[in-house]
N, C-alpha and C positions, 0 to 999 in steps of 0.2 A: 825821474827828473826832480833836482830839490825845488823846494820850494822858494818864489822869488823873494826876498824881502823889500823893505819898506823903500822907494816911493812907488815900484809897481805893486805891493800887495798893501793892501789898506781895512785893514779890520772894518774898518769904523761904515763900509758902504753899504752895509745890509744893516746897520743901524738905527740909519737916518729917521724914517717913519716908523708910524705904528703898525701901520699894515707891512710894511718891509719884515720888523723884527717877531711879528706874529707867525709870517711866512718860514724862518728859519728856527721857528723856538723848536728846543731840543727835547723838552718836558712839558706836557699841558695837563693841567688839572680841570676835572669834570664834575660834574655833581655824582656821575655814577661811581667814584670813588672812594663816597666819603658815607661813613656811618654815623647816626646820630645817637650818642646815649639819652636815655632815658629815667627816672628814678620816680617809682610806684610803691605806695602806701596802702594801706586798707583805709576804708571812709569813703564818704559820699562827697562829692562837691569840693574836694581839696585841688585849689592849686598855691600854693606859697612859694615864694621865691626863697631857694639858697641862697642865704647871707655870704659865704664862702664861694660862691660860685655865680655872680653878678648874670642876670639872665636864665638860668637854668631853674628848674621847679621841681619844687614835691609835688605830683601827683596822685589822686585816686584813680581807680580805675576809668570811670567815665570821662573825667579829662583825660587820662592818656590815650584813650577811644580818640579823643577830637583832634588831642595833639599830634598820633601815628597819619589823622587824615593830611594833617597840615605838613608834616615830613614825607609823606610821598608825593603830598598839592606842588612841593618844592623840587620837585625833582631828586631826593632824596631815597637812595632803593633800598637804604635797611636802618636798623634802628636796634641795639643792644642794652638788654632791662638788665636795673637794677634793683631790687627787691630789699623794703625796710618791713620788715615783719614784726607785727603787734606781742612776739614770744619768744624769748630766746633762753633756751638751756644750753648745757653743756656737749651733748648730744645732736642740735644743731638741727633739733628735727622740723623745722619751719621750712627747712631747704627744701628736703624731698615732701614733704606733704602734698598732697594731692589736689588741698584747698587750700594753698598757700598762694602769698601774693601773688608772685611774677606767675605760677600756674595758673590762676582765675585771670592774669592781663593776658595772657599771651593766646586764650582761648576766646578773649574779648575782642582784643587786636585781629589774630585770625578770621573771625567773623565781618567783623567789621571793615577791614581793611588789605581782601586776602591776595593781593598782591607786593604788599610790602612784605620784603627778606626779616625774621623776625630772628636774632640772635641773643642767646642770654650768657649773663657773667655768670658761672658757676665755679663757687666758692664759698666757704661757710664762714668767713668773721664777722658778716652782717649779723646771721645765725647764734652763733655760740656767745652764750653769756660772759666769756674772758677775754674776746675780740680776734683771737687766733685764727686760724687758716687752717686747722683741725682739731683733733681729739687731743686735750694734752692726758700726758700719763707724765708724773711724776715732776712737773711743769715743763716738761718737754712734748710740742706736736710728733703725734707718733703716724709715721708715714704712712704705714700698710693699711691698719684702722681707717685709716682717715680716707683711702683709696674705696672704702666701699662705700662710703658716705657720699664719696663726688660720683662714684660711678652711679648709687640711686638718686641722684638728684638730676646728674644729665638724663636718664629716662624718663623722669618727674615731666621736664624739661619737653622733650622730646612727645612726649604720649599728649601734651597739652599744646603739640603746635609749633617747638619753635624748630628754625629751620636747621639753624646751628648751635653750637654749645660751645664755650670761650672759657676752658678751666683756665682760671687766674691764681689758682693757690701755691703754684711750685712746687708739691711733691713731686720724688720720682716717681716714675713709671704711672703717670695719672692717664694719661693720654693712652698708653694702649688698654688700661682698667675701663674705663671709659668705653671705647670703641668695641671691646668685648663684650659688654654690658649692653650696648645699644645694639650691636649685631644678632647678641642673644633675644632681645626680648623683642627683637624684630622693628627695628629702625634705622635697616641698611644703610638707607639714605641721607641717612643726619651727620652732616656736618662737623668736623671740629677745627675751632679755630685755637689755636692751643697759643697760649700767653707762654712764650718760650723763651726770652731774656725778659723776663720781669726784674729789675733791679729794684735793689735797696735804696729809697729815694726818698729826702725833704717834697720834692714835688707832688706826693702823694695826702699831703697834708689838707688841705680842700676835698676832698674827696672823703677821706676821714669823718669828717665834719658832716656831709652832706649824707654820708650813708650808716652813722653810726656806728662806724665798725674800725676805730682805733683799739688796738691792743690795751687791756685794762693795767697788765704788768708787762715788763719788759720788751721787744721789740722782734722786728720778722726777718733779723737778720740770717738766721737761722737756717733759713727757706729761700728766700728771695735773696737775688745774685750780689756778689760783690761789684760797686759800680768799674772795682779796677780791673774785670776780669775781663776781655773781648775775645779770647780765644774759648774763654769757657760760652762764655754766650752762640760763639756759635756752632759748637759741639752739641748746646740743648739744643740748637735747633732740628741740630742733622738727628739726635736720637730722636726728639718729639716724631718728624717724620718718619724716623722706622716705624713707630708704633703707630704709625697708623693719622699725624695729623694731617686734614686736607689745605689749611693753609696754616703759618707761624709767627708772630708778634714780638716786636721789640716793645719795652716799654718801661720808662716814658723815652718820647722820641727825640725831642730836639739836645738833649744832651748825650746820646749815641746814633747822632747822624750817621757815625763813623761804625757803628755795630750794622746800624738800617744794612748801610751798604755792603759789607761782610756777607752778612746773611744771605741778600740779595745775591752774592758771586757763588755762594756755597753751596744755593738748593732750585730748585726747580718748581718748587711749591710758590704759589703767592706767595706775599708777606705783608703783613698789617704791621702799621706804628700807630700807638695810639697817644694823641696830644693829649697828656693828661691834665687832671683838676690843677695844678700848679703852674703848667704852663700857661692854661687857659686864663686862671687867673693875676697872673703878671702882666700877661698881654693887654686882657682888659683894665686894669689900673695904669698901666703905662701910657694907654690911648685916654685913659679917661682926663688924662694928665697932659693930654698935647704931644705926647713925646712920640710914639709912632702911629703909623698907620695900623689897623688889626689889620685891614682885609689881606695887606702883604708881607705877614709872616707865616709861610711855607714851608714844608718838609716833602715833596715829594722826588723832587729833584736827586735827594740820596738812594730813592731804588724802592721806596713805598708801594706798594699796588692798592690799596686802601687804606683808609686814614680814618681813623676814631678820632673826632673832634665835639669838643660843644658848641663848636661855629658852624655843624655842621648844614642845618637847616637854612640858618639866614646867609651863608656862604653859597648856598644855591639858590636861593631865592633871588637876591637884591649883588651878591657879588660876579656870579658867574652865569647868569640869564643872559 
């Protein structure tokens, strides 16, 4: 039968109230959605605020002890570290050390807080003293080297607690390096959430700042995706899942809504987007400024299943309670 049109059909009457258009929303956002980053230093007693990242902090260990309590107090089910390490060579060996930052937080978290989902960025420009995303040989990142360095560091990772692993570096074939590597040394179980459109992005720029790991010479275009590419984006995604990822990541999100939802039609796996440091921080100087609301700029409606934000704690507490 077609449908009637307008004056028997009337868009506008499941509109009217709030409880009306509650009753009909097609997408709802929950606190168990949303992942909160984190950024841990060595030292005692540190918490500082990111200049770059209005709200968010340098941590030591012991604050991010109190702070993992305050993201699971919010309803908040995981939390994904990011590691500034007191050492950085060319070799990148702060990553996999075994008494390296995020290794000592995530065994302190674990303890302290063992119900929170603990997932780490594994990647080494924080690491390496030229700020790359691997081993360069000849100033070129050289992929296969660089595969064994991510795959000992997700065990690092792994043997100290965390539940998942989030290579963010963009070589190929990291993700099944990776999952061989944990299968072999016996951590079945460990997760990957594989950063699988990572684009080439200005919006990465706060982040930069915040975790010390901008490229000393030239740039990661190299590695990280062309922003004009969407059919290649979701091609990584479908390979990341051959090899083995259990869920796959667009990012940054709100500039490939349109990838989110690709990805989203092409796999069967979750899919994370994660709001990056430049969106975050546009948001929050736009608000700071009167111009929009933060609590109501949204990404999940494109096909998200979780969501890496840095709103993500006080978006559970005070927005969605």
């Amino acid at each position: 039968m077609a449908a009637m049109a307008f004056p028997t059909t009337r868009m506008r009457r499941l509109r009217r109230t709030d409880v009306l258009r509650g009753m009909v929303r097609e997408t709802r956002l929950d606190a168990a959605d949303l992942i909160q980053p984190l950024f841990v230093r060595h030292g005692t007693d540190v918490d500082r605020e990111i200049p770059s990242l209005p709200g968010q902090r340098h941590l030591s260990i012991d604050r991010l002890v109190e702070e993992a309590h305050r993201v699971h107090d919010a309803g908040v089910p995981a939390i994904i570290l990011f590691g500034l390490p007191d050492h950085k060579d060319e070799a990148a060996s702060s990553a996999y050390d075994e008494e390296g930052v995020v290794q000592l937080a995530l065994r302190a978290v674990r303890r302290a807080v063992p119900e929170l989902v603990l997932m780490t960025d594994v990647c080494l420009c924080q690491y390496t003293s030229h700020g790359h995303c691997g081993v360069l040989r000849d100033g070129v990142v050289d992929n296969d080297i660089t595969l064994e360095l991510l795959a000992q560091t997700a065990v690092s990772h792994a043997a100290a607690g965390a539940d998942v692993v989030a290579p963010s570096d963009m070589m190929d074939g990291r993700v099944g390096a990776i999952r061989g590597a944990l299968d072999s040394e016996g951590f079945p179980d460990t997760a990957i959430m594989a950063y699988s459109a990572k684009f080439a992005s200005a919006f990465f720029g706060p982040f930069r700042e915040a975790a010390d790991s901008a490229p000393q010479e030239g740039d990661r275009r190299g590695y990280q995706m062309d922003p004009a590419n969407g059919n290649e984006a979701v091609r990584e995604a479908l390979l990341d899942v051959e090899e083995g990822a259990d869920v796959v990541m667009v990012k940054p999100a709100m500039p490939y809504l349109d990838v989110i939802a690709r990805v989203r039609e092409a796999t069967l796996v979750p899919v994370a987007a994660y709001q990056v440091s430049g969106e975050y921080a546009m948001i929050k100087a736009a608000a700071a400024r009167g111009m929009l609301n933060e609590r109501e700029a949204a990404i999940r409606r494109a096909g998200a299943d979780l969501i890496i934000t840095y709103h993500a704690t006080r978006a559970a507490a005070e927005w969605l309670s």
